[in-house]
C-alpha positions, -999 to 999 in steps of 0.1 A, spaced: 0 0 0 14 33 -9 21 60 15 34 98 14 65 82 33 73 54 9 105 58 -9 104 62 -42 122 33 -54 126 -1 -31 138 -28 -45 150 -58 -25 168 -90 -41 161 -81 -75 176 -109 -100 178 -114 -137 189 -140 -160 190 -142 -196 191 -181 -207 220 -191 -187 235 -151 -185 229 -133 -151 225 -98 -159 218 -86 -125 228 -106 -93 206 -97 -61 203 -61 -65 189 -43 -33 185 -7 -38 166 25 -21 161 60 -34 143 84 -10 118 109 -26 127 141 -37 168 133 -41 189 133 -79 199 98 -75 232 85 -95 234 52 -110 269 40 -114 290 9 -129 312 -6 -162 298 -14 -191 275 -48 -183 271 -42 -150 231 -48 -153 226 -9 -155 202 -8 -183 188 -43 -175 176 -27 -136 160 1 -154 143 -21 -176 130 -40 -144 121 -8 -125 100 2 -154 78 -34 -160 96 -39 -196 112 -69 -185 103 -93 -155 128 -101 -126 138 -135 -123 134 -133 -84 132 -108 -60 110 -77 -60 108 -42 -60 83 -11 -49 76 24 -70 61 45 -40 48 22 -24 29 0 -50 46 -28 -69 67 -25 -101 43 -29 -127 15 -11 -105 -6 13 -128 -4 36 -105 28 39 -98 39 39 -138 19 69 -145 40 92 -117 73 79 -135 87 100 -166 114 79 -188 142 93 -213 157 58 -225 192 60 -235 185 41 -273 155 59 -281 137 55 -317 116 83 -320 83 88 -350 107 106 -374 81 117 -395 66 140 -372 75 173 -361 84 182 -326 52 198 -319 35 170 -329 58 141 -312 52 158 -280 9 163 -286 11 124 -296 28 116 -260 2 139 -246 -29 119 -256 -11 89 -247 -9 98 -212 -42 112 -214 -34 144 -209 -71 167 -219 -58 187 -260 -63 222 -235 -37 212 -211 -14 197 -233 -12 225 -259 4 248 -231 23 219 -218 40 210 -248 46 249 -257 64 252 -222 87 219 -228 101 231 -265 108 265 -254 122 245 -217 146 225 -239 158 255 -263 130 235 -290 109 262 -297 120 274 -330 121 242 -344 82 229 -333 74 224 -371 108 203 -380 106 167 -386 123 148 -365 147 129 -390 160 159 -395 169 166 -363 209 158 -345 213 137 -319 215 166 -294 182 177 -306 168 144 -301 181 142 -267 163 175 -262 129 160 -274 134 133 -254 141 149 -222 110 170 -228 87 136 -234 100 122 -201 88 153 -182 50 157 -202 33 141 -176 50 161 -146 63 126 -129 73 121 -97 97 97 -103 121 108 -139 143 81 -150 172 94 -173 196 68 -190 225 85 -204 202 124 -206 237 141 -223 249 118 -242 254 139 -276 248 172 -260 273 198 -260 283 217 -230 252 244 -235 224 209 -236 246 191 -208 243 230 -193 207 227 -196 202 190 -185 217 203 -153 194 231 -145 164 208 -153 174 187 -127 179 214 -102 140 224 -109 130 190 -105 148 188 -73 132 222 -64 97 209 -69 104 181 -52 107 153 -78 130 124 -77 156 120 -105 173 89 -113 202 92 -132 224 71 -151 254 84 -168 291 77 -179 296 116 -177 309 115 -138 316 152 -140 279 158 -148 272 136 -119 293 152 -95 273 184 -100 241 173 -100 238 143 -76 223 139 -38 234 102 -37 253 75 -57 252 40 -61 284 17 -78 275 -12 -91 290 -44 -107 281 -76 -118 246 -65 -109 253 -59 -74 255 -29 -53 290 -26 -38 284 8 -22 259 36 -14 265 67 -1 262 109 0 278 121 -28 295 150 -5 304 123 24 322 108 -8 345 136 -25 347 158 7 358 129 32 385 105 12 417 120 5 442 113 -19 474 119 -2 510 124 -26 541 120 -3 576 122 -16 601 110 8 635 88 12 637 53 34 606 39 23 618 8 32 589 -21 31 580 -18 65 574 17 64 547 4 35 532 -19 54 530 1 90 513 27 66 481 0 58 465 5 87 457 38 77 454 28 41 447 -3 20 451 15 -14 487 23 -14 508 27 -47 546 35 -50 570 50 -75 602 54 -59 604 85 -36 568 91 -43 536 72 -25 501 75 -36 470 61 -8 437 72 1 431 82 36 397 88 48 398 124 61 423 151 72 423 134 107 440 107 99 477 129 84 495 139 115 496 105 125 507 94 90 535 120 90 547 115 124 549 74 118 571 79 87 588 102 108 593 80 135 605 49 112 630 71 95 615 85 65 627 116 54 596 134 48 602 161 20 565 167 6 530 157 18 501 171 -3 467 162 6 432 167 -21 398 158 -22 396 119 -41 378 125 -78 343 109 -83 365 95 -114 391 82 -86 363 69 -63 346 51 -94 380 31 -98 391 23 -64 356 8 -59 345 -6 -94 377 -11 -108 400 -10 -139 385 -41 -162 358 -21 -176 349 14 -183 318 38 -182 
């Protein structure tokens, strides 16, 4: 039974398997109301395939999952959820204007309403001046506007958004940004999956990594990139005791003769790190603390054997 305190999305366990292929492998997953949520992991870690589930086009294996409150599938719940697929194959033989009044009736949306909605989406996504342009003739960035303003005709509650800038310059991935801030504003929940981590490192609440179709961790985006440090310290009589004390602070420790690369998890944590390779005979000529990149974070955790 839904409630105003459900989470948006809840899913618990949530399997697939394709023939004898496991796309997703007990995923267990909650995004809150109201929060830009990003959706993180390599190529073929069951990204697509999850969105897929959340939305009712394919069926989980096992497990289960909850939009608001009502299960996936729920007619309910599918018309408070706005979608922008990443592989999209638009009706290129209509114009924008009438792409978006198609959508409209689709949703049921009374011709009165929809005629000011669709108006205020074109001129939303910088469309306006092309209303009366087919389609196929439009670029990929223009469909990618189009698409972005589809996803929001309905004003959802929930907006799904696989890869929203892919083929967007920096003025659309500009614009993709501030339409999330208003969503956030109103109150809507955004889910967002992207390979662009710089576009999710401005716009996210919350991130999840994935792999293999498992969640390997969840967190605040700001607990993320403010907390970990990447520490560079350039120093003589690194011996390999001095490399091994230095794992208790650190288990992602790299070296390159004078020079040590590991992540710490705050600013706490480097007096004591200085004053141990201090104390073990290091000659300590350089310490230089910075925030760890999203890009950085995305490795340590995910790895290097596929990318984005």
């Amino acid at each position: 039974m839904t409630t105003s305190s459900s989470p948006a999305i809840e899913i618990h366990n949530l399997r697939k398997v394709f023939d004898t292929k496991v796309a997703v492998d007990d995923l267990t997953l909650t995004v809150e109301r109201g929060e830009v949520f990003g959706f993180l992991g390599p190529n073929g870690a069951g990204k697509t395939t999850s969105v897929k589930m959340l939305l009712s086009l394919i069926t989980p294996t096992s497990g289960e999952g909850h939009l608001f409150g009502e299960s996936l599938g729920h007619p309910q719940a599918r018309r408070r959820v706005g979608f922008l697929p990443e592989h999209f194959r638009f009706h290129d033989w209509l114009d924008a204007r009438e792409f978006l009044t198609l959508h409209a009736d689709l949703y049921h949306i009374p011709r009165s309403a929809a005629r000011q909605r669709v108006e205020e989406l074109m001129e939303l996504v910088g469309l306006l001046p092309h209303a009366t342009k087919k389609l196929r003739e439009f670029s990929k960035g223009m469909l990618q506007r189009i698409g972005l303003a589809q996803a929001l005709l309905n004003q959802p509650e929930l907006v799904i958004l696989d890869e929203p800038t892919s083929g967007l310059d920096p003025v659309g991935r500009r614009m993709v940004r501030d339409v999330i801030r208003d969503l956030r504003q109103k109150g809507t929940t955004v889910f967002l999956n992207s390979h662009l981590l710089s576009e999710v490192e401005i716009t996210c609440d919350r991130v999840a990594f994935i792999k293999n179709g498992r969640v390997l961790r969840t967190d605040r985006l700001q607990t993320l990139v403010e907390g970990e440090l990447s520490v560079e310290i350039r120093a003589a009589n690194l011996t390999p005791s001095v490399i091994n004390g230095l794992q208790r602070w650190s288990g992602n420790i790299r070296q390159d003769g004078e020079y040590l690369t590991l992540t710490l998890p705050g600013e706490a944590e480097l007096p004591d790190v200085n004053r141990f390779l201090v104390e073990q005979g290091a000659a300590v000529y350089a310490l230089r603390p910075q925030h760890i990149s999203l890009e950085d974070l995305f490795i340590q955790i995910v790895g290097t054997d596929g990318g984005l």
